[in-house]
C-alpha positions in Angstrom: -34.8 -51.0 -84.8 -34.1 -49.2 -81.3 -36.5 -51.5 -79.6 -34.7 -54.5 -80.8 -31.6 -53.6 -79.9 -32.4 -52.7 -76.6 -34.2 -56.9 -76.8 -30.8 -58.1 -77.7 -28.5 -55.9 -74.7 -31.3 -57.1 -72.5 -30.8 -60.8 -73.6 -27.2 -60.7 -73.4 -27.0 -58.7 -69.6 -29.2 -61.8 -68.5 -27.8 -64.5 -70.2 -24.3 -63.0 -68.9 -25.6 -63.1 -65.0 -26.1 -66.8 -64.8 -24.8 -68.9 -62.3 -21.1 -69.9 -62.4 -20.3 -73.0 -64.1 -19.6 -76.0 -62.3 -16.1 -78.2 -62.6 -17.5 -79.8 -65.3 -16.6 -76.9 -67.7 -12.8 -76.3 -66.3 -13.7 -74.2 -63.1 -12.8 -75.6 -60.3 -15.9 -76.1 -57.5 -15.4 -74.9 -53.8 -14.7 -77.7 -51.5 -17.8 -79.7 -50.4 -16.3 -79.6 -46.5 -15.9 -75.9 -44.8 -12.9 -75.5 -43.6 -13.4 -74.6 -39.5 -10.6 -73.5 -37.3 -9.6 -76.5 -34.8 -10.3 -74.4 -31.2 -7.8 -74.3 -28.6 -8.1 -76.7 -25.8 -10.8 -76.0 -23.1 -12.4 -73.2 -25.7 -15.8 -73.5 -27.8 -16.5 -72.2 -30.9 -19.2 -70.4 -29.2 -16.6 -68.4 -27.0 -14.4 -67.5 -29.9 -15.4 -64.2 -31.0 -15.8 -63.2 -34.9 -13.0 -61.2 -36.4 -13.4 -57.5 -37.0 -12.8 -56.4 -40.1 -10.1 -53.9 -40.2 -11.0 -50.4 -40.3 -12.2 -48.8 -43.4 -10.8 -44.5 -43.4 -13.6 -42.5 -43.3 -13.8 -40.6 -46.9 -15.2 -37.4 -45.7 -14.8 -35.0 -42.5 -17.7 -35.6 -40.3 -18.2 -32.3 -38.5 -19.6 -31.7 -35.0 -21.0 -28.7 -33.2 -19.0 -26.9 -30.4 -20.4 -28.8 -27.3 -20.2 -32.0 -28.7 -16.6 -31.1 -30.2 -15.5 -29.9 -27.1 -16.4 -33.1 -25.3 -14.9 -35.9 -28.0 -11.7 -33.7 -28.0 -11.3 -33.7 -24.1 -12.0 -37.6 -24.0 -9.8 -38.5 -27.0 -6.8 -36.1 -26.5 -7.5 -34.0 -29.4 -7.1 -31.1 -30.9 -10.2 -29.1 -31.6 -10.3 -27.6 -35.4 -13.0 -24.6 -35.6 -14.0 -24.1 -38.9 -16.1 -20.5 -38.6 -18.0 -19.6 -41.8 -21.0 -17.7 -42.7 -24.0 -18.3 -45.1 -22.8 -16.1 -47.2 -18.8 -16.4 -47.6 -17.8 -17.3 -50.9 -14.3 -18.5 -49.5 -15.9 -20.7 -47.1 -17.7 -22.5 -49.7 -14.2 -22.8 -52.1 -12.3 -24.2 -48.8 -15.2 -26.9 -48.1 -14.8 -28.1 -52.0 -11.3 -28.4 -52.5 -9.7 -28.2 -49.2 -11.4 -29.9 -46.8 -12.3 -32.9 -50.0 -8.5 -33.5 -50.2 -8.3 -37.3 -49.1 -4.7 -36.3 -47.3 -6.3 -33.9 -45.5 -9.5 -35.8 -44.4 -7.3 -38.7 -43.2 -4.8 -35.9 -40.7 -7.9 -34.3 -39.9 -9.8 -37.4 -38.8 -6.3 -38.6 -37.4 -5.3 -35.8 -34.7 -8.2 -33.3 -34.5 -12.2 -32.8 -34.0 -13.2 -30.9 -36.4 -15.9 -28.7 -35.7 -17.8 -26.2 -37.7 -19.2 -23.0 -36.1 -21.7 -19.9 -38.0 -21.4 -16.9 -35.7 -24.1 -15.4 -37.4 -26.5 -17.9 -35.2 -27.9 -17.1 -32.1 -26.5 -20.2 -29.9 -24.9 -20.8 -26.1 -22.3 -23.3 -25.6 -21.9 -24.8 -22.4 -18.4 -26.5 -22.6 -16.2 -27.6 -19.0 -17.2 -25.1 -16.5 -18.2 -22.5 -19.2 -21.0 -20.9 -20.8 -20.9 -18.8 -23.6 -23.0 -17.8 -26.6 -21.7 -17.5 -30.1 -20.4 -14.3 -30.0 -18.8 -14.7 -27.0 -17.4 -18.3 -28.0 -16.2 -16.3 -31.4 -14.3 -13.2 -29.5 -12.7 -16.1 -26.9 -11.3 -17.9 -30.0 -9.7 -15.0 -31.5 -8.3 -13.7 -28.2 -10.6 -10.7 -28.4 -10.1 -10.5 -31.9 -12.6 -11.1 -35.1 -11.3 -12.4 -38.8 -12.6 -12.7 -41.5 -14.3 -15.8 -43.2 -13.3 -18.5 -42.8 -10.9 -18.8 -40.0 -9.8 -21.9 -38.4 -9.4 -21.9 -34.9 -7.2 -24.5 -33.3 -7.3 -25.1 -29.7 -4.7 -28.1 -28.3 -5.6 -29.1 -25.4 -9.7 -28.4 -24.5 -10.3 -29.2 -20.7 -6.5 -28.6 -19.9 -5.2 -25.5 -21.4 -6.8 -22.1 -23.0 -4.2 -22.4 -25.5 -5.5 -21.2 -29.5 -4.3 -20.4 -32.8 -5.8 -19.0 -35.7 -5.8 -18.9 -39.4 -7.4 -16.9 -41.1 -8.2 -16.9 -45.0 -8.5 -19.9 -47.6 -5.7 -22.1 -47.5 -5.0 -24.8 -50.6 -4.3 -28.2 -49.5 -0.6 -28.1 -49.4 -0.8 -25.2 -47.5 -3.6 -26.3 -45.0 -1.5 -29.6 -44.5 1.5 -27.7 -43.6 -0.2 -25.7 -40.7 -2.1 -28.9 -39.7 1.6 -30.5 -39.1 2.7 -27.3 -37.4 -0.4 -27.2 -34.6 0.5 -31.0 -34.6 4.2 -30.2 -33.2 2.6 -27.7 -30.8 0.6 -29.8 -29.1 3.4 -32.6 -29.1 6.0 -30.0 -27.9 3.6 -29.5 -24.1 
């Protein structure tokens, strides 16, 4: 019994996957002549270039390291968003699935910062501008001299022209996270 209704779904998916009718059954055929743009005077086809299709938002926040941060943000005008976590941080994990998922956030982020996430915990050194630090160094720098708890975002407005940073500490909801993201937004607008 099983087998033959599985025959007769398989039968009807098939039969329900043919080609389209033609206009012979009421649906109208495409045109037999492609329709091609009439080119401006002294132009080829050949030297008109194809459309681009419009971008599609990105659906997810595609982190960088530090270095590699450090440089988009200087050659785009951005702001740089440090996401520090640990292995271990419970928080850190709850702000990756529900904050930094939000589509409203993904598009702001993507929009006006590089986002870049950072574990102290692992031995690295950064070389960014003129500077070299390792991660500890890097993390103490962020903070002004100070260490938060997990996670904190760092933000830092202008990399390559100004040392100027804030932080946030804690896990912040969406709403919450937005509003701060439209506050270090004004700041850097304000300079």
């Amino acid at each position: 019994m099983k087998r033959s209704i599985i025959y007769l779904l398989g039968a009807f998916v098939l039969l329900s996957c043919k080609a389209p009718k033609t206009a012979q059954s009421g649906i109208n055929k495409p045109s037999e002549t492609p329709i091609i743009p009439e080119p401006k005077p002294g132009i080829s086809l050949a030297e008109v270039p194809p459309e681009k299709p419009a971008p599609v938002p990105s659906k997810t926040i595609v982190w960088l390291d530090f270095e590699s941060g450090y440089k988009k943000a200087v050659a785009e005008n951005k702001i740089i968003l440090v996401d520090m976590y640990t292995n271990w941080c419970y928080w850190c994990k709850v702000m990756d699935r529900e904050t930094y998922t939000d589509s409203a956030i993904i598009a702001e982020i993507n929009t006006h910062f590089v986002p870049v996430k950072m574990n102290p915990e692992v031995d690295a050194t950064f070389r960014f501008g003129d500077t070299v630090m390792n991660n500890a160094e890097l993390f103490l720098w962020l903070g002004h001299g100070k260490q938060f708890g997990f996670p904190t975002s760092y933000f830092w407005l202008q990399p390559g022209k100004s040392d100027e940073r804030y932080c946030l500490a804690g896990y912040h909801e969406p709403s919450a996270f937005m509003q701060i993201l439209k506050q270090i937004e004004a700041k850097k607008a304000a300079k």
